[in-house]
C-alpha positions as MATLAB code, in Angstrom:
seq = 'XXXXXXXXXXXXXXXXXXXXXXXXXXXXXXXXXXXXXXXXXXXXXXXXXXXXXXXXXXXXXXXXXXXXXXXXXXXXXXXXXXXXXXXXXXXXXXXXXXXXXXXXXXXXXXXXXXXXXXXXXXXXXXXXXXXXXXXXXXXXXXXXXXXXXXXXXXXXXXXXXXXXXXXXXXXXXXXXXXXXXXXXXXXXXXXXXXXXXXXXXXXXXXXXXXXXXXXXXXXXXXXXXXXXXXXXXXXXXXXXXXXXXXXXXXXXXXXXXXXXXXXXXXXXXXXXXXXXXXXXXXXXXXXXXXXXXXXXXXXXXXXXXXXXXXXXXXXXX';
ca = [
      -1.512    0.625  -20.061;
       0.786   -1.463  -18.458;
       3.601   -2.733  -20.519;
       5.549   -6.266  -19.536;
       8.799   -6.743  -20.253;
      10.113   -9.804  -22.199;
       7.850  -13.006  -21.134;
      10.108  -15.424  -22.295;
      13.328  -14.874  -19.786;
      15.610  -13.288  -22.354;
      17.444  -10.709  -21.020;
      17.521   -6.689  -22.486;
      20.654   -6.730  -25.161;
      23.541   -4.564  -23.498;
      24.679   -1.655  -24.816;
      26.900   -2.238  -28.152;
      29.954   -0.231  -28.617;
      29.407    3.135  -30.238;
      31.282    3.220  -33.968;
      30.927    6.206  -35.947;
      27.501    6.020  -36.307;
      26.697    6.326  -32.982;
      28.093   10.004  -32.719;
      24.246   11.259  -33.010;
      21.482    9.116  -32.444;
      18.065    9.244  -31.026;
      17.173    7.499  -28.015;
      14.065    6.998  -25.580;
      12.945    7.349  -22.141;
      13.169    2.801  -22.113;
      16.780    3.178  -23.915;
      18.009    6.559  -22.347;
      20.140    4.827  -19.391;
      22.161    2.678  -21.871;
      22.357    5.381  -24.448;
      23.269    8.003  -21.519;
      24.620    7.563  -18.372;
      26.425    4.347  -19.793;
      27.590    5.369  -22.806;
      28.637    8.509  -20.779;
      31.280    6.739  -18.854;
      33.583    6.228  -21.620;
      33.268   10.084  -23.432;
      30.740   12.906  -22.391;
      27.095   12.687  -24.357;
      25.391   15.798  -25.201;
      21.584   14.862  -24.953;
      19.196   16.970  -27.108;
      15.575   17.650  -25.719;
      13.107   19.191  -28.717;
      10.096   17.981  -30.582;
       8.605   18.345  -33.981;
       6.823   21.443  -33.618;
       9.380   23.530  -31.869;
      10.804   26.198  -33.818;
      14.081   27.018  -32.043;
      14.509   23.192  -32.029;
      14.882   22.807  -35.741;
      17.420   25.492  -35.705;
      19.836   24.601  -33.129;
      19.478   20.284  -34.189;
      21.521   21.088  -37.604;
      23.883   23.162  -35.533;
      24.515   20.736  -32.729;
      25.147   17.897  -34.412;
      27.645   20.000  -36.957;
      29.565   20.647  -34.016;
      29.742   17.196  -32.549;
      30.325   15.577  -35.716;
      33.737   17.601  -35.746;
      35.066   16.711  -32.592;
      34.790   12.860  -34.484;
      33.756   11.048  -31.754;
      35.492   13.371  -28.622;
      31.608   13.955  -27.428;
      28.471   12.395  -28.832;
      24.796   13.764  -29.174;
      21.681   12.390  -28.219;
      18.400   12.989  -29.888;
      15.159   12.562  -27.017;
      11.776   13.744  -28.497;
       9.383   15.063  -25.804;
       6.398   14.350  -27.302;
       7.247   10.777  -27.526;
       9.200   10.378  -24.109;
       8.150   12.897  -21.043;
       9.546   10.585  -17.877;
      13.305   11.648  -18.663;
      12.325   14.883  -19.156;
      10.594   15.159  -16.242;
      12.839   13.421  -14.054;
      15.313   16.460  -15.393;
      12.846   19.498  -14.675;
      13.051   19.970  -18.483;
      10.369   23.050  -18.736;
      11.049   24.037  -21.944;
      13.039   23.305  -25.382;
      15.158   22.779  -26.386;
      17.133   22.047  -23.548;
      20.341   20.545  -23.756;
      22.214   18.434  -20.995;
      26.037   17.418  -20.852;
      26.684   14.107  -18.630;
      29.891   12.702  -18.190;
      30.974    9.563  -16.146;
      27.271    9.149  -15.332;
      26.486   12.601  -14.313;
      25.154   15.787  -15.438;
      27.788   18.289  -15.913;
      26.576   21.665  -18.001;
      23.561   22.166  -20.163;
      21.741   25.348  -21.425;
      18.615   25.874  -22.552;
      17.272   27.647  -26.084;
      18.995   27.852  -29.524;
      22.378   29.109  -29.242;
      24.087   30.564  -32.351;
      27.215   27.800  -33.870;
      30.290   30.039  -31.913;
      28.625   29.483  -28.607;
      27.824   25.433  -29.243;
      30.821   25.276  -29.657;
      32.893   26.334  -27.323;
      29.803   24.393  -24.947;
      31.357   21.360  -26.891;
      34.775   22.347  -26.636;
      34.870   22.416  -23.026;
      32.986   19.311  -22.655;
      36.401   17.924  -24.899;
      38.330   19.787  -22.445;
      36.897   18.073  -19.339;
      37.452   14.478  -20.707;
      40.809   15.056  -21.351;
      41.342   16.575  -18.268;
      39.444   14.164  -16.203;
      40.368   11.245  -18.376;
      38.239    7.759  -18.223;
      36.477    6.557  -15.421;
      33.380    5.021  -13.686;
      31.414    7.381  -11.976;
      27.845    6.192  -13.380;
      27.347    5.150   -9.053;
      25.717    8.125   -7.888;
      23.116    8.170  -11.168;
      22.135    4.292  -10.528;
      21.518    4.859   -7.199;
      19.654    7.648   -7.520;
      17.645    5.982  -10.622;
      16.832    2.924   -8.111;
      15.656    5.462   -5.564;
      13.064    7.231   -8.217;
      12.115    3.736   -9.314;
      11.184    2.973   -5.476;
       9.759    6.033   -5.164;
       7.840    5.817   -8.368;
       6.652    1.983   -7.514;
       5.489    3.142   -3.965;
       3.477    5.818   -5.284;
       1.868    3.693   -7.516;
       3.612    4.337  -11.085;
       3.669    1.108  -11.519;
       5.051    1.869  -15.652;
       6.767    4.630  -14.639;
       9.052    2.177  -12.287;
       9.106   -1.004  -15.261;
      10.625    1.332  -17.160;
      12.934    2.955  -14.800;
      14.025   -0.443  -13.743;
      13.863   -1.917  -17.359;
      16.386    1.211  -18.438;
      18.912   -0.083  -15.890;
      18.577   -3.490  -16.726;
      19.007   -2.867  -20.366;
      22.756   -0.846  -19.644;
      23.382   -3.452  -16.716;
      21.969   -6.892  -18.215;
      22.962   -8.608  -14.878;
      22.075   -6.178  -11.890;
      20.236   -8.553   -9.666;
      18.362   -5.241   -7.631;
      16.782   -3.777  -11.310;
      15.569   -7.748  -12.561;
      14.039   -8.107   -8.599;
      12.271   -4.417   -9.310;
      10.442   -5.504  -12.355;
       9.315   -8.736  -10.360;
       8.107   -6.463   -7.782;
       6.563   -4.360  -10.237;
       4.270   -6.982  -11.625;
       3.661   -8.360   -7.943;
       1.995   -4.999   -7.325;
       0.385   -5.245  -10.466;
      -1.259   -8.497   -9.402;
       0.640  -10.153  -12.378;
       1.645  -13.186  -10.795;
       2.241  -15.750  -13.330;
       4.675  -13.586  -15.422;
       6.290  -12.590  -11.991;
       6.922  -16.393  -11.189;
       7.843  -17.088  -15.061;
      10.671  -14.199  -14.472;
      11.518  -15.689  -11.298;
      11.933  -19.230  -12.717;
      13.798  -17.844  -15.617;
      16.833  -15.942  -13.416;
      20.255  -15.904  -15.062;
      22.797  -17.632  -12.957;
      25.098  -15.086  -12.165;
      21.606  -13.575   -9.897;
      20.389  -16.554   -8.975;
      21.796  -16.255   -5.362;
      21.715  -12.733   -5.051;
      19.827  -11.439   -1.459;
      17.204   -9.045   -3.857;
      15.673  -11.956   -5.901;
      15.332  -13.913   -2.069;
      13.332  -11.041   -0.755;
      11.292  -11.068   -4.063;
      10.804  -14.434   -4.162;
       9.414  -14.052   -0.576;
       6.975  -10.694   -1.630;
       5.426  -12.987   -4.439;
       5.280  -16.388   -1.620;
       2.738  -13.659    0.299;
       1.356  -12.409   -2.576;
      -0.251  -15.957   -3.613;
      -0.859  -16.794   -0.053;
      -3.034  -13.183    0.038;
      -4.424  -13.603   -3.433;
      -7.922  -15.720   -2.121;
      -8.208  -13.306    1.097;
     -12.178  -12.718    1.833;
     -13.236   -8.950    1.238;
     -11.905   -6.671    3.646;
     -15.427   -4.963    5.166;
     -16.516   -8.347    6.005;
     -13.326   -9.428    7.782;
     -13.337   -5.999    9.706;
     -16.958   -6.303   10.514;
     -16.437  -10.130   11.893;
     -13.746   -9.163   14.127;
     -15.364   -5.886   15.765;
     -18.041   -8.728   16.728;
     -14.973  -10.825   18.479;
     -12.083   -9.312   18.992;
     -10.566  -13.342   19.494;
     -11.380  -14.375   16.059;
      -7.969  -15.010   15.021;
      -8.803  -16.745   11.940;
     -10.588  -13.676   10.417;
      -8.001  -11.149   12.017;
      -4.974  -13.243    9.922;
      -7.384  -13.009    7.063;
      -7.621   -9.917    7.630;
      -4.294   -8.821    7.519;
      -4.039  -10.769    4.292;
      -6.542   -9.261    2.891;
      -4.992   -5.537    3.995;
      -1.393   -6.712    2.292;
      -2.842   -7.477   -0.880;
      -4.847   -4.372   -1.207;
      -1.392   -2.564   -0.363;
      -2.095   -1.594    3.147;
       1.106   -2.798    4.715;
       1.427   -1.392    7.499;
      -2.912   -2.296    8.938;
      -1.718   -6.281    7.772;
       1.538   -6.238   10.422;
      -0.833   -4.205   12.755;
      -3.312   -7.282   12.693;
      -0.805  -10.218   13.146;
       0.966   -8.004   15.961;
      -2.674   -7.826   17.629;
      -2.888  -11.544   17.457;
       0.568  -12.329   18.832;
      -0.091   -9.695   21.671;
      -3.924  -11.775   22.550;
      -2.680  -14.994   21.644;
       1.346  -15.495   20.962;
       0.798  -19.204   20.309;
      -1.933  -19.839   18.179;
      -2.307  -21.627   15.587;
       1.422  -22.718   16.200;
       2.265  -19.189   16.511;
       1.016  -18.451   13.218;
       1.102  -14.621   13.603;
       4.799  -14.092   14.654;
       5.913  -16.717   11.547;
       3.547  -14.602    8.907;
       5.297  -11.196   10.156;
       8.837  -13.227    9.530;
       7.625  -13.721    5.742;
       6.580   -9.960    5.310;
      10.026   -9.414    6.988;
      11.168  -11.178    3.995;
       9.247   -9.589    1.777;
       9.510   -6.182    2.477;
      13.526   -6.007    2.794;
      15.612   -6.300    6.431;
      16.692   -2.448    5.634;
      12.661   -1.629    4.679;
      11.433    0.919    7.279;
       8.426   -0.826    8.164;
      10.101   -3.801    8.811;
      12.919   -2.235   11.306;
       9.834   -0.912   13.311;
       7.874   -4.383   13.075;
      10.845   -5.798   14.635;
      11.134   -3.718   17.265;
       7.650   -3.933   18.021;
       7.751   -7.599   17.984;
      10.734   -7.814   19.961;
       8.807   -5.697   22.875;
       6.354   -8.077   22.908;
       8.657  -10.874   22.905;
      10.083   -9.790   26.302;
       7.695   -7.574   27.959;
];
């Protein structure tokens, strides 16, 4: 089932400063890039894959968290149950538990996998204290929000629609104002065909994104969204413009039609068919459409770099 994300425009609470308490804790796959890759920035975070009926996993938990306990605060552990969370672990090839990960400064850095006895935990642990003081305090969360964005894309164009709101929710939670994650739930309920709470989100933008490029090209995916939300059925639009191949009308329905049912690259294929009969018509309806999936899609979107070039033959052949 899809799951929304707040409906009333308040933004996911950033990550609070780890005390004490927050030495060991448990997290989820939702809470996993605050409680990870950001919290890993400041000291490295041990993350702990088991679940309630593994064995092995109730003997090493005890140990583990012994061992970070002592180095009070130096590294902290986190606590992900399988059962109840399988994206992370998935994302990070986890095969079998336990399986334990090291990141630091937004990265992973060691890990092993099955119950180690308390001597070798620890020196895992100790070396993990070793590296921070070694490497000291810095950024370096980049490379894991990039590639986080790029499995969220991936994950949205391959239909995992909750796979990607959650991916994109994660980021938004440790980053409260990253324009590109806020635009990727929007686009996420586009696809869904959730247009009201994708225009409530939209009217509901903090300030500091208001003006950011992302939230333009959204705004422009969910303009062509409506405008392809009362396209006729598909069969019936192919079937009237086999009879005449001039029908522009039902061709630009067509492609419509063909964008809402996800078929981007048949909808440009229409309005570039038009514009190659008929450049002009309907005050040059088809080249202005193609502008708004331009829009839509991204400037740096493959399909529209290719559109463009397309276009652009046409323009001056």
């Amino acid at each position: 089932m899809f799951s929304m994300p707040p409906a009333n425009g308040s933004k996911p609470a950033a990550p609070a400063a780890a005390g004490a308490a927050d030495v060991v804790k448990d997290t989820t796959d939702r809470t996993f890039m605050a409680d990870v890759i950001e919290a890993s920035r400041d000291v490295p975070v041990i993350v702990d894959f088991w679940a309630p009926w593994c064995g092995p996993c109730k003997q090493l938990g005890p140990i583990i968290e012994k061992v970070v306990r002592a180095t009070k605060g130096a590294v902290r552990l986190v606590k992900i149950d399988t059962d109840a969370n399988q994206m992370i672990a998935s994302q990070l090839r986890v095969q079998s538990i336990p399986a334990v990960y090291a990141f630091f400064q937004g990265r992973p850095v060691d890990g092993f996998m099955g119950a180690l006895p308390e001597s070798q935990v620890k020196a895992f642990v100790d070396k993990l204290v070793a590296m921070a003081k070694q490497a000291g305090v810095g950024g370096g969360a980049d490379e894991m929000l990039e590639e986080a964005f790029a499995q969220a894309k991936e994950m949205l164009e391959a239909g995992d629609l909750q796979g990607a709101l959650d991916l994109y929710s994660q980021i938004l939670q440790a980053e409260p104002e990253n324009a590109q994650a806020y635009a990727g739930i929007v686009r996420c309920l586009i696809t869904a065909g959730d247009l009201e709470n994708a225009k409530q989100m939209l009217a509901q933008v903090p300030e500091a994104m208001a003006k950011d490029k992302e939230l333009a090209n959204v705004r422009a995916a969910l303009d062509v969204a409506e405008q392809a939300a009362n396209a006729g059925p598909i069969p019936e639009l192919m079937e009237k413009v086999s009879h005449d191949p001039n029908d522009h009308t039902s061709r630009f329905d067509l492609a419509m039609a063909l964008f809402a049912a996800g078929k981007r690259e048949a909808a440009v294929d229409e309005l570039l068919e038009i514009f190659k009969r008929d450049r002009t018509w309907n005050e040059d309806a088809a080249r202005k459409q193609l502008v708004k999936f331009f829009e839509a899609f991204g400037p740096a979107d493959p399909l529209t770099v290719k559109t463009r070039r397309r276009l652009s033959a046409m323009m001056f052949s």
